[in-house]
N, CA, C and O atoms as a DFTB+ gen file, in Angstrom:
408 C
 N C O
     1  1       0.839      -1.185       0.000
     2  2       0.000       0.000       0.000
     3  2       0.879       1.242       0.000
     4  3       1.902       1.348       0.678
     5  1       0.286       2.385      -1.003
     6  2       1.439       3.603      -1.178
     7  2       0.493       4.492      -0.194
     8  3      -0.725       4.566      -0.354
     9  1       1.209       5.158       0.849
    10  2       0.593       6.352       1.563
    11  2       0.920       7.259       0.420
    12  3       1.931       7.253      -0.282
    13  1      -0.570       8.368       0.344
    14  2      -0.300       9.298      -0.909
    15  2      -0.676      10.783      -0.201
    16  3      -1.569      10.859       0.643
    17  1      -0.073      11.686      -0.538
    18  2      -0.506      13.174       0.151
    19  2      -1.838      13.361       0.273
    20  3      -2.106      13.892       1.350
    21  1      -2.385      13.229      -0.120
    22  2      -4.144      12.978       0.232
    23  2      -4.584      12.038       1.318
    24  3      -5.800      11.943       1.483
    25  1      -3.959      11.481       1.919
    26  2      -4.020      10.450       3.142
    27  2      -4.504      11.391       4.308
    28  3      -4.141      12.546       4.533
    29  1      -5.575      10.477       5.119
    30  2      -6.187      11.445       5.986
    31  2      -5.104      11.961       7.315
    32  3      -5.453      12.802       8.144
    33  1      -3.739      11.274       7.323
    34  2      -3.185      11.093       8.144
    35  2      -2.294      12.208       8.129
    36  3      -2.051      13.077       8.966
    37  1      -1.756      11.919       6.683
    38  2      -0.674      13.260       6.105
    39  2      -1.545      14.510       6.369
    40  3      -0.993      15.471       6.904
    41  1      -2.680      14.579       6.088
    42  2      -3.349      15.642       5.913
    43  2      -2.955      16.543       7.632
    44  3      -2.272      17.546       7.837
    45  1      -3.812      15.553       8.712
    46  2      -3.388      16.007       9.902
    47  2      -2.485      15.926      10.508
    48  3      -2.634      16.238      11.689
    49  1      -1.017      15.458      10.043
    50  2       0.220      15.911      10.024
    51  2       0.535      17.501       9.501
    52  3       0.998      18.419      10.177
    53  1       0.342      17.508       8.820
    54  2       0.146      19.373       8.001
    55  2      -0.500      19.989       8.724
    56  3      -0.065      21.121       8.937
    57  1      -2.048      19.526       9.579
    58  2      -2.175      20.762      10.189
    59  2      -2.118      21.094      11.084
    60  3      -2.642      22.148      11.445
    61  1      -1.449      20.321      11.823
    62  2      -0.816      19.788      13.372
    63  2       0.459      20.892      12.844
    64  3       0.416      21.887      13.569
    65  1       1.442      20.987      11.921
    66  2       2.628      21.544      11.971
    67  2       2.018      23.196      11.823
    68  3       2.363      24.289      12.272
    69  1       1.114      22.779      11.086
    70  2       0.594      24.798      10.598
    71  2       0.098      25.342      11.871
    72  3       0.526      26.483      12.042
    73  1      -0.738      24.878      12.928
    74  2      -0.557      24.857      14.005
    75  2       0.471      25.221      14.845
    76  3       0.495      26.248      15.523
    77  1       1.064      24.624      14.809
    78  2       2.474      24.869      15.883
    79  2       3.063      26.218      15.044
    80  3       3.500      27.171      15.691
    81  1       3.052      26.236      13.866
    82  2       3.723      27.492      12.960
    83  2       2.929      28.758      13.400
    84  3       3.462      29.860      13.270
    85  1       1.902      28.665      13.823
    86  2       0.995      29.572      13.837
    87  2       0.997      30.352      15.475
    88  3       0.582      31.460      15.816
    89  1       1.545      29.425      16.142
    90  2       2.343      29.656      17.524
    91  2       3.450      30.138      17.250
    92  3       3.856      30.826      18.187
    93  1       4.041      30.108      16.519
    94  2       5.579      29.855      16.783
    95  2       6.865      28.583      17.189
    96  3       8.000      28.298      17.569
    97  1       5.793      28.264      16.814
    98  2       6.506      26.574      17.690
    99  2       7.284      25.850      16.800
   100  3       6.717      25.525      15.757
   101  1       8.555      25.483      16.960
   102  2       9.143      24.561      15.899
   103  2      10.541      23.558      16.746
   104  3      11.361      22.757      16.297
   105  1      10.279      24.084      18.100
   106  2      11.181      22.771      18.574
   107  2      10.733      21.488      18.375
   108  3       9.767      20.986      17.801
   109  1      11.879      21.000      19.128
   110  2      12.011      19.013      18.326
   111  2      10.570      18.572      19.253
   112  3       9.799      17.993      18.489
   113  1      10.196      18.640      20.167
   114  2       8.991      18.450      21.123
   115  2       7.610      18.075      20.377
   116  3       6.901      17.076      20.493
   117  1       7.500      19.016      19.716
   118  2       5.996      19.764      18.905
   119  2       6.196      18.793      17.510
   120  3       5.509      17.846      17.127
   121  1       7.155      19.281      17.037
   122  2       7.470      17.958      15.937
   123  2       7.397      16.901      15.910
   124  3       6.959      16.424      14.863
   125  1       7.746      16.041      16.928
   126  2       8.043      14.917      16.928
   127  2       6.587      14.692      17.413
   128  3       5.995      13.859      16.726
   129  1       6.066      15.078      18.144
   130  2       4.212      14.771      17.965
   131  2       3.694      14.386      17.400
   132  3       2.984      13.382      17.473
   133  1       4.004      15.472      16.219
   134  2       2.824      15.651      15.051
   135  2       3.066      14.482      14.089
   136  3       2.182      13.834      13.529
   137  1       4.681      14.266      13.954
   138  2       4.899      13.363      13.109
   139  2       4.971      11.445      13.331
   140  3       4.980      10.494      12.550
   141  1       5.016      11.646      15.177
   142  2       5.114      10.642      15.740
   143  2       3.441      10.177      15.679
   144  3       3.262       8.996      15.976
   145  1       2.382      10.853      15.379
   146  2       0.871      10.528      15.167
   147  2       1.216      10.068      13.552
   148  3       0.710       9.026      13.135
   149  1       1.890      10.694      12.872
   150  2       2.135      10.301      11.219
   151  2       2.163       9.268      11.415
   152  3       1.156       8.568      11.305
   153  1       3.411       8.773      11.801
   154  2       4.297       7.496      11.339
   155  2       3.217       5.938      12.282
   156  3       3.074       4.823      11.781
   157  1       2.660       6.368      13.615
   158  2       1.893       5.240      14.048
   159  2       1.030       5.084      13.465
   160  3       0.680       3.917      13.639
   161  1       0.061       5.833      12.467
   162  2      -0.848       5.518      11.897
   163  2      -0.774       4.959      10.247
   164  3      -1.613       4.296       9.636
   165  1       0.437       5.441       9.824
   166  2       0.718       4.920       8.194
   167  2       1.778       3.419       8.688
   168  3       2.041       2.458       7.965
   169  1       2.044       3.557       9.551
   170  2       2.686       2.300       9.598
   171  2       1.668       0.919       9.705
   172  3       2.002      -0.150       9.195
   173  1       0.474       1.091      10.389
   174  2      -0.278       0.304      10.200
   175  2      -0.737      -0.381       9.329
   176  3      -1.402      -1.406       9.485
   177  1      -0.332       0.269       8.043
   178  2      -0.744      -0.105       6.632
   179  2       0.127      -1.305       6.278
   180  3      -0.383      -2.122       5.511
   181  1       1.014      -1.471       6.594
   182  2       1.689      -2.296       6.601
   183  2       2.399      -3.168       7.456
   184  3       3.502      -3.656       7.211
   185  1       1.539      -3.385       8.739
   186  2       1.687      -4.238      10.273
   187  2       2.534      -3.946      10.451
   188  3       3.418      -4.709      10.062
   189  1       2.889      -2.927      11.007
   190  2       3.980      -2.636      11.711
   191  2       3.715      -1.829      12.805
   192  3       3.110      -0.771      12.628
   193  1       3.999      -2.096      13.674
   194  2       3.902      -1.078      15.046
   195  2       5.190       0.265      15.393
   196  3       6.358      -0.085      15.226
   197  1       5.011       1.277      15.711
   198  2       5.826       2.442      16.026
   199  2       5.775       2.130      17.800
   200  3       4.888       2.374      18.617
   201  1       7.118       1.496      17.960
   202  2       7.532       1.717      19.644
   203  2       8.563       3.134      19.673
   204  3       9.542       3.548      19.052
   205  1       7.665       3.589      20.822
   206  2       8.206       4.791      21.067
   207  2       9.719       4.606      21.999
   208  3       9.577       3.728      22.850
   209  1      10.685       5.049      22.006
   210  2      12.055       5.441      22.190
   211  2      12.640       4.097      22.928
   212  3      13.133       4.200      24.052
   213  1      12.569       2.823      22.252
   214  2      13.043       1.440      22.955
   215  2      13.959       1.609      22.528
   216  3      14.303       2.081      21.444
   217  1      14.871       0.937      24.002
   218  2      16.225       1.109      24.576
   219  2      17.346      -0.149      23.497
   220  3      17.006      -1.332      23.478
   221  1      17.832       0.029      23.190
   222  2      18.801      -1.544      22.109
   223  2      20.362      -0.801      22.715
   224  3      20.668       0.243      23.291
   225  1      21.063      -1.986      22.215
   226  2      22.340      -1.763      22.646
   227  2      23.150      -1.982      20.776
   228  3      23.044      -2.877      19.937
   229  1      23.775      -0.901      20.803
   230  2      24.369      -0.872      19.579
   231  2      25.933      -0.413      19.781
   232  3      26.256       0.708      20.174
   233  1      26.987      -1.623      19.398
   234  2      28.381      -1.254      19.489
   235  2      28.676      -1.212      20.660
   236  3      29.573      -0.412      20.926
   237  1      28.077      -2.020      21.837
   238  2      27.965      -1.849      23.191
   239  2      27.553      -0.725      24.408
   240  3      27.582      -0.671      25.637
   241  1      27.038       0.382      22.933
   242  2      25.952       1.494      24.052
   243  2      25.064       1.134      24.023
   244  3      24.772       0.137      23.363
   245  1      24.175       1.857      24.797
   246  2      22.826       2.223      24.728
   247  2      22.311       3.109      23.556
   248  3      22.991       4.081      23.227
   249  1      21.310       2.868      22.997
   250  2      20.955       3.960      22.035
   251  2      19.241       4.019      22.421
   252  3      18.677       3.021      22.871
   253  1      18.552       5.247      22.192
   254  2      17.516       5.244      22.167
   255  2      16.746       6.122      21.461
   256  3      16.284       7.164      21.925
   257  1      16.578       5.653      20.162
   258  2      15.892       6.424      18.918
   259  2      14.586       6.801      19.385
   260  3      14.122       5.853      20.019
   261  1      13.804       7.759      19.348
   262  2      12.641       8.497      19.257
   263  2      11.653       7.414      18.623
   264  3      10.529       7.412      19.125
   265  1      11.819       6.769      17.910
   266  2      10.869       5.316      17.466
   267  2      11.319       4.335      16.728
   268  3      11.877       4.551      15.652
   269  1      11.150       3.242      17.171
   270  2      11.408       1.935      16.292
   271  2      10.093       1.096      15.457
   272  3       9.121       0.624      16.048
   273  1      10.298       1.040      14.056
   274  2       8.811       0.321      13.434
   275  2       9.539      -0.891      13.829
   276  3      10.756      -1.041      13.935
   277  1       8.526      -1.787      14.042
   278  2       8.348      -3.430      13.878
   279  2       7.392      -4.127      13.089
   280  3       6.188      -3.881      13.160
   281  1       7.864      -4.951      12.371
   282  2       6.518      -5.726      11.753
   283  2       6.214      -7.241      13.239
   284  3       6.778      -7.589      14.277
   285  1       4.834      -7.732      12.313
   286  2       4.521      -8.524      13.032
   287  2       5.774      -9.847      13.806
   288  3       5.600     -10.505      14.832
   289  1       6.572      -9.858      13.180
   290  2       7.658     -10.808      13.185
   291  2       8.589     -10.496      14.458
   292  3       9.434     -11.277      14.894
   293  1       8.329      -9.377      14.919
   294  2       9.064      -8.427      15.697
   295  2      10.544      -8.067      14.926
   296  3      11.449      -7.713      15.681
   297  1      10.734      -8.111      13.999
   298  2      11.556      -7.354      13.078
   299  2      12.279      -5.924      12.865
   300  3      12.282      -5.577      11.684
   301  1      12.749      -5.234      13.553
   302  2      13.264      -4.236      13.011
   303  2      12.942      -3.650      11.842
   304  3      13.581      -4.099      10.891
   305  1      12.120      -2.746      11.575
   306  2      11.877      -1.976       9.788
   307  2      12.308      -0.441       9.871
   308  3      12.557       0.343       8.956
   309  1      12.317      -0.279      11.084
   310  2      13.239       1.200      10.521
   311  2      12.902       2.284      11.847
   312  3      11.875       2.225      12.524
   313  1      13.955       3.222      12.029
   314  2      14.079       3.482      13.118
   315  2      13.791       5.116      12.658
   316  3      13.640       5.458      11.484
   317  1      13.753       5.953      13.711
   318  2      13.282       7.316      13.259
   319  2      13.714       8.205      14.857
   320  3      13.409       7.931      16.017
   321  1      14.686       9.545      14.171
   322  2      15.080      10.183      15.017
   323  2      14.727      11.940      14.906
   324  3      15.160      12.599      13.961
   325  1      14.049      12.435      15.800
   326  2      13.388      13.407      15.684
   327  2      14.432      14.422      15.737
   328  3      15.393      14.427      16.507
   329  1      14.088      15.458      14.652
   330  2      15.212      17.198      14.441
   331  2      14.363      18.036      14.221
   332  3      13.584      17.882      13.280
   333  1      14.304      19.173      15.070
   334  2      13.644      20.395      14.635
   335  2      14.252      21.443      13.663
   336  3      15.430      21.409      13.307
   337  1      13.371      22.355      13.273
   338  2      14.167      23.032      12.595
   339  2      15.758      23.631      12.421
   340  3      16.410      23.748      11.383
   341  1      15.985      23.832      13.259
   342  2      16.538      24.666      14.027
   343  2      18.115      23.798      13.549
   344  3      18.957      24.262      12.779
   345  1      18.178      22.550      14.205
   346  2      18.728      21.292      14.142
   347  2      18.832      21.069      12.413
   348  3      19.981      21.149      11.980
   349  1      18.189      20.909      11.810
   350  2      18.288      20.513      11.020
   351  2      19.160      22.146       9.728
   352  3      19.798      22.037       8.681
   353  1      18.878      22.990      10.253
   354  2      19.604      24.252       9.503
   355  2      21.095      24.009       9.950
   356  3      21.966      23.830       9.099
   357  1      21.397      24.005      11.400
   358  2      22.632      24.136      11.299
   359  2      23.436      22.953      11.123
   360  3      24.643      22.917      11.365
   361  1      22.368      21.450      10.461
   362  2      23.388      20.114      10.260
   363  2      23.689      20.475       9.181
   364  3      24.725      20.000       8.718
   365  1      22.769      21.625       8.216
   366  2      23.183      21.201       6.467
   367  2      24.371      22.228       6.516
   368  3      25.448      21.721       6.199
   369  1      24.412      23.592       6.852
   370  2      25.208      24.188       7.459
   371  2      27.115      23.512       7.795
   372  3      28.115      23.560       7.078
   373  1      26.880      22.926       9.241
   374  2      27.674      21.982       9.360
   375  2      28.437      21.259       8.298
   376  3      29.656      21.389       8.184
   377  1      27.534      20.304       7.324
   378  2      27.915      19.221       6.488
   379  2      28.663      20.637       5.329
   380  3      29.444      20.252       4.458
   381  1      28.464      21.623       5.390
   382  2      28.606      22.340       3.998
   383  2      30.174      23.057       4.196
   384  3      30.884      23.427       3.261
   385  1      30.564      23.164       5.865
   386  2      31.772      23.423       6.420
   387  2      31.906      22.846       7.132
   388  3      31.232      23.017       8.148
   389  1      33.136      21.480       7.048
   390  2      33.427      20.407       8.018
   391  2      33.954      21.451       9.271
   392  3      33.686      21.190      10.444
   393  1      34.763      22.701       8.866
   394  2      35.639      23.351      10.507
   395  2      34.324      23.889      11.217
   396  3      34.560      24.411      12.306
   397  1      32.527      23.871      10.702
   398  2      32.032      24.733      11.467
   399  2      32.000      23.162      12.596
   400  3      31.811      23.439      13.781
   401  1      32.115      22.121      12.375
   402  2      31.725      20.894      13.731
   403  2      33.114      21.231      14.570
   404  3      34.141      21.661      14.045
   405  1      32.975      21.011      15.675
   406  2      33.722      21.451      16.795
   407  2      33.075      20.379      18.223
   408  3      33.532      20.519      19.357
């Protein structure tokens, strides 16, 4: 199944963010809401469950991503880490001048 921009889900993803825009709001908090309602509900389309920030050990840390999909199998399908704006200006930033990372 293709989720398509017309999806009732996407839809209230958009106005969940125009919302928060309309505040002023664009930390990682408010985001990760709006989109964390996205992703549990389109993931369903394809049995998969969205666990919110489960703990795994990777390379012998701890890591704890903002959400892990699972299919029925308990499978790993893909993990998702929340950036606000803000975050996300000064990574492309960053990537565009390796001396601005410090």
């Amino acid at each position: 199944m293709t989720i398509k921009p017309t999806h009732k889900a996407v839809a209230e993803y958009y106005r969940s963010r125009d919302n928060f825009a309309r505040h002023n709001v664009a930390h990682e908090s408010a985001v990760r809401s709006a989109f964390q309602a996205l992703l549990a509900t389109t993931a369903g389309a394809h049995d998969w469950t969205l666990i919110p920030e489960l703990r795994m050990k990777v390379a012998g840390k701890t890591v704890i991503p903002d959400g892990t999909l699972k299919d029925l199998y308990n499978i790993p399908r893909g993990y998702w880490e929340s950036k606000d704006e803000a975050t996300i200006s000064t990574t492309k930033s960053s990537s565009r001048n390796p001396a601005a990372i410090r």
